[in-house]
N, C-alpha and C positions, 0 to 999 in steps of 0.2 A: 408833409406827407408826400412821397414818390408815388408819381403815377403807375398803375400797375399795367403794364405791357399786353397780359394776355388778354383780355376781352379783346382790343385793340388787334391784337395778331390773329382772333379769330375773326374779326369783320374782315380781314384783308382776306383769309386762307377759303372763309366762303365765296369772296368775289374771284377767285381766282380760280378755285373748285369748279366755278359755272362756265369758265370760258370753254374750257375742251365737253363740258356736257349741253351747252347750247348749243352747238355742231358749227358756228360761224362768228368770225369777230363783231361785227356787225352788231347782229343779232344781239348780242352778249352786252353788248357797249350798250345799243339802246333800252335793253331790259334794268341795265346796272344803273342807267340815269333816272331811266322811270323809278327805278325801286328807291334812288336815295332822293326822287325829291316828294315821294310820297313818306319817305321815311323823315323828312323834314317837316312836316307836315304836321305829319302827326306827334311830333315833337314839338310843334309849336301850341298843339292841343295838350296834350301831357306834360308840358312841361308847366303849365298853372296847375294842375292837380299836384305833381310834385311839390312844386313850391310852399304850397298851402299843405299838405304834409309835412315835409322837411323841418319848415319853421312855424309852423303852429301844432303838430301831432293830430292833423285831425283830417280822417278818412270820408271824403267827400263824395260820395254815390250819386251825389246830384250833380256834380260836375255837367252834366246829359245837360243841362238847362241850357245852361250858359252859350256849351256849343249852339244849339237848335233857334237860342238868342239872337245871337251873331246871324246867322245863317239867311233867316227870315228877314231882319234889319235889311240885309244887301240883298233883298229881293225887291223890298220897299225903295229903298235910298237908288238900287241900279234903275230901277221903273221909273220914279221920278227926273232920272237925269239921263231919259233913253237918248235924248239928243248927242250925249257928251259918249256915252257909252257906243252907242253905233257910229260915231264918227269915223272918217277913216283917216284921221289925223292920231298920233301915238298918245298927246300930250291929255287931250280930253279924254282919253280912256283912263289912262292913270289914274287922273284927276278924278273920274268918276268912280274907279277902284279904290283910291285913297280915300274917298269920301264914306264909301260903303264899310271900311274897314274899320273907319273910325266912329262910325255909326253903333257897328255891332260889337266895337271894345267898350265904346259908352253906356251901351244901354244894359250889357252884360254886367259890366262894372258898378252900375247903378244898381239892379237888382241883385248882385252880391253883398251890397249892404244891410236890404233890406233879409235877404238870406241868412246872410253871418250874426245880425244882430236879432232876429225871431227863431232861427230853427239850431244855428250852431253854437254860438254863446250859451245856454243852457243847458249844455251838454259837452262843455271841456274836458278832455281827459278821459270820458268813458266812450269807448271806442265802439262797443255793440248798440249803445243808444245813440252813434254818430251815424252809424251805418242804416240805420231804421229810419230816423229820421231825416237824412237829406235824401233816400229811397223815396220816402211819403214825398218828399218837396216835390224833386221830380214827376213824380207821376201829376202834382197838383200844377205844377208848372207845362207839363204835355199839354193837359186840359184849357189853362190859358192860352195856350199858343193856338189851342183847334178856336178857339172859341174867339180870337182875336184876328188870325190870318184863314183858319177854315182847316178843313182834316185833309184836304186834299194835298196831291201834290204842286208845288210850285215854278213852273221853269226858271232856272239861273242861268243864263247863258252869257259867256264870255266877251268880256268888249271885244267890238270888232277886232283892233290889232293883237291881240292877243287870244285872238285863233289862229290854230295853223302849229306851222311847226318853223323851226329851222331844219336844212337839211343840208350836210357838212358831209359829203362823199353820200357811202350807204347808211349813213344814222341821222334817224328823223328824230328832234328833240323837241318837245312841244314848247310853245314861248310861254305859256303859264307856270308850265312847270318848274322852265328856269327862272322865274320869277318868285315863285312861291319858296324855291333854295336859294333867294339872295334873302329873300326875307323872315325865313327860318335862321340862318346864320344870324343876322343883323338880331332877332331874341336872342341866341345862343351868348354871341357876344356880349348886349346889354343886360344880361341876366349877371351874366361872369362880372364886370364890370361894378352893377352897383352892389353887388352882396359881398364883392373881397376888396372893392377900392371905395367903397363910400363911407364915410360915419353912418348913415340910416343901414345900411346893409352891417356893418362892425356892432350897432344895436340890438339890430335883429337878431342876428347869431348870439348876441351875450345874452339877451333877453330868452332865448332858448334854454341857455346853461342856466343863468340864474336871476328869475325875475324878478325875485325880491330886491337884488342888490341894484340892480340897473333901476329899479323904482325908487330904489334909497338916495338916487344919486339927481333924482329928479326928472327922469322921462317916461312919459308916459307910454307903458308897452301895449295898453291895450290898443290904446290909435294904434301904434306899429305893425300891430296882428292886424288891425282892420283894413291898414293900407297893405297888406301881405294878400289878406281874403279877393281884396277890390284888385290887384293886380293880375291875381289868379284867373277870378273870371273875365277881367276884361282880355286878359291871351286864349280864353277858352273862345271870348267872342273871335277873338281876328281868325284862330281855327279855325270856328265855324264857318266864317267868312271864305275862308279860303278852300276847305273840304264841300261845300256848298257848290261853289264856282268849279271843283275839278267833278262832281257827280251831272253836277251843268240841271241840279234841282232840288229840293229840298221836301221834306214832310215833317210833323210834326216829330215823327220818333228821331229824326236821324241822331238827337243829341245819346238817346240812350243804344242806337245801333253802334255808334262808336265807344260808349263807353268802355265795353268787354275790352277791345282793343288798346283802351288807355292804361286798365290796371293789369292787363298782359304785359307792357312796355316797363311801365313803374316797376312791376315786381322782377321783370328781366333784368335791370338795368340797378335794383335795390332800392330801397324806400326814401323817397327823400334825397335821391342824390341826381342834381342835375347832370353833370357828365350822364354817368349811369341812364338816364332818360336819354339823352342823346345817343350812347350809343345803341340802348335797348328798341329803341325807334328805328334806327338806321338800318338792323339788324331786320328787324319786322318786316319792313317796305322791301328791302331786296331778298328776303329769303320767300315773300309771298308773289312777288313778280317771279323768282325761278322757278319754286315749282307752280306756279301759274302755267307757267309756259311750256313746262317740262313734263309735267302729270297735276292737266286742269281738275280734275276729278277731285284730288287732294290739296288742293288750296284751300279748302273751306277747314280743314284742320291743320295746316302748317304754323301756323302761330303757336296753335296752344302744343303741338309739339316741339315748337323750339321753345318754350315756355318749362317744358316738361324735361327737356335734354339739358336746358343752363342751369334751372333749378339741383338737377340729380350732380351735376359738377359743383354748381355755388349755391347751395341752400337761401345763403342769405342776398344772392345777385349779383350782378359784373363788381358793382361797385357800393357797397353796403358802406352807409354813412359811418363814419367814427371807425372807419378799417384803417389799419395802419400799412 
């Protein structure tokens, strides 16, 4: 299948669109980095619900958990290791970044099992009984999280070395930021990697088309889908992790504050198509820094009008699975 150009030629025509109406290169350059590492971001969050779409058909409303998982975890895990996190050495912050990350992919990843196998497994297939009940999960899962960490909110604040900015002439580029775009890419990649060069990823896709025959032949799809479920949420956790650290604090809703903004992304970008996620993310993060900047008033609906504008051009999304 060729890749198709235009989604592609409009993220450039939009970046381009904003230099002469941000009044200064500057300006432009800084807003364009913010916008694409918050748009990795959130790609790193929407691309577990994707995936758990894509290759299972199953529309996850609870996704909210998972982030709010993550989140809380590296509240815990950075508290615990404030030593390593205030240091002012590079290496112990990482280290205690890495830890928190891994924390909140764990724990997310863990209770996706318990999720996938009590609330989504008896409901394969029918998509309005998918959407009610991983709804109900969520909200039951908020309530764990008040009743586990408290209703309040939590501060998450940045290891030391990684506050601040870089600053390269007149454009100040935050070092979390560029951090959180090495490590959006670095999913992007591993996502691309094991689902078109692995045998478990060459399963998963056959066990999509036909899972009778792939059970015929001796493997069991239903692990497959479970290790698909637990992958999903443990990338919802690192999200969270990481949309956690850029709000610098967390409460129990933020998994469902982000939701809206995930199946904005998915449905821009077409159901189940990671590309598509990625660009549909990319897209999000810089069109809500421009007019952030450009007319604050209307940020709070710029998503769901560019939602509204891709939609009326591509019904089915930049990149709608099984397009030719």
């Amino acid at each position: 299948m060729k890749l198709d150009p235009k989604p592609l030629a409009l993220l450039a025509a939009i970046v381009l669109l904003a230099l002469p109406l941000t009044g200064s290169p500057s300006t432009w350059l800084n807003l364009t980095l913010a916008g694409l590492a918050m748009g990795l971001i959130v790609f790193v969050i929407a691309s577990g619900l994707t995936l758990v779409f894509g290759l299972m058909d199953v529309l996850n409303f609870g996704h909210g958990v998972f982030i709010a998982l993550g989140a809380f975890m590296a509240t815990t895990v950075l508290a615990a290791l404030a030593p390593w996190a205030s240091s002012a050495d590079v290496l112990p912050n990482l280290a205690a970044l890495a830890a928190a990350c891994l924390a909140g992919m764990a724990i997310a990843g863990a209770v996706g099992v318990v999720f996938e196998r009590v609330l989504v497994r008896p409901v394969y297939g029918q998509h309005l009984k998918q959407i009610l009940i991983t709804m109900g999960g969520m909200i039951i899962g908020e309530e764990l999280i008040k009743a586990s960490w408290g209703p309040a909110l939590i501060p998450l604040p940045l290891p030391t070395t990684l506050n601040g900015i870089f600053l390269v002439g007149d454009v100040a580029v935050e070092k979390f930021r560029v951090l959180a775009m090495l490590i959006g890419i670095a999913v992007l990649v591993g996502l691309l990697l094991v689902l078109n060069r692995t045998k478990i990823g060459l399963l998963i896709r056959a066990g999509v088309q036909d899972r009778e025959m792939v059970e015929a032949l001796g493997y069991r799809i239903r692990r497959l889908f479970v290790g698909v479920f637990v992958t999903g949420s443990a990338l919802a956790g690192l999200g969270g992790v990481l949309w956690g650290l850029v709000q610098q604090g967390v409460t129990p809703q933020i998994g469902g504050q982000v939701n809206l903004l995930l199946f904005i992304v998915i449905i821009i970008g077409g159901l189940g198509s990671t590309l598509g996620c990625l660009v549909g993310a990319l897209l999000v993060g810089l069109v809500a820094n421009y007019v952030g900047f450009l007319a604050p008033k209307a940020a709070l609906f710029s998503n769901i009008g560019l939602m509204v504008a891709i939609l009326l051009w591509r019904p089915q999304g930049l990149y709608p699975v099984g397009a030719k």
